[in-house]
C-alpha positions, 0 to 999 in steps of 0.5 A: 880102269883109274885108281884112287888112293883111298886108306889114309893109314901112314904104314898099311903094310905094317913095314916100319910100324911094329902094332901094340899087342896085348897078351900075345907073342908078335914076329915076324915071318921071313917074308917080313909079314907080322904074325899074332899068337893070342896066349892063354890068359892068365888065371882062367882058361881062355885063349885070347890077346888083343891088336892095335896097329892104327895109332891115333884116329879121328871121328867118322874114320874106319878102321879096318885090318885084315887077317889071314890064316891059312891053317883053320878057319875064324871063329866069329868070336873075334871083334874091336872094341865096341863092335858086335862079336864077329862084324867082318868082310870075309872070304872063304875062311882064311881072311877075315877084314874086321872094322869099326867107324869110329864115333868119336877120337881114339888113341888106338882101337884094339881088336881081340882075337881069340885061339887062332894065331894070323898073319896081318895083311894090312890096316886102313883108316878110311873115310865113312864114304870111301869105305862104302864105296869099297865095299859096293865095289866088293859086293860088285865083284870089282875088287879083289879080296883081301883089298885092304892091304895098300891104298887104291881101289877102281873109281 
């Protein structure tokens, strides 16, 4: 089976690039993974920050992030702006890939977490149709989950 590099994000992995946070702690584990802790925010009893890790992204693109953590499961709180509370593809509770197609420029969508801490696995910024097309091949059990964390998927 061929490949195709398809997530136009510069840095999936996150190696070099450090995202912008709000309202929360970003370290780095000793495998070099990002970690985020959302922090009670100040003056009322929530728990909750935000992530941006895209940078600048243009109309028709989908951003995407995935999450894993690996000690509680998600709650369906968690969204990018402008997006219903909850929109993700999941997998047994400890990763979750939450999306957006954007309709117009962004200078850096964020997503807000809130309570858990989770490790980033890894961003993408896909074409409408590439991302249709990965997750026709999720739905078809031709990809492996989480599959958002580098840049091919089987054609």
């Amino acid at each position: 089976m061929s490949t195709r590099r398809v997530n136009n994000a510069l840095d999936p992995r996150l190696v070099v690039t450090r995202p912008w946070t709000w309202n929360a702690t970003l370290t780095r584990d000793s495998d070099q993974v990002w970690r985020f802790q959302p922090l009670k925010q100040e003056g009322t009893t929530f728990v909750r920050g935000t992530i941006s890790p895209w940078g600048q992204v243009h109309a028709g693109s989908v951003v995407a992030i995935t999450l894993i953590n690996r000690s509680k499961l998600f709650g369906d709180q968690n969204y990018i702006d402008g997006t219903p509370a909850g929109q993700y593809v999941a997998t047994g509770g400890t990763a979750r890939t939450y999306y957006k197609e954007l309709t117009e420029d962004s200078s850096g969508p964020v997503l807000w977490i809130y309570a858990e801490a989770a490790r980033i696995h890894g961003v993408g910024i896909y074409t409408a149709d590439d991302w249709e097309r990965m997750l026709t091949l999720y739905e078809q059990g031709r990809l492996e989950y989480p599959y958002f964390d580098g840049s091919d998927y089987p054609s």
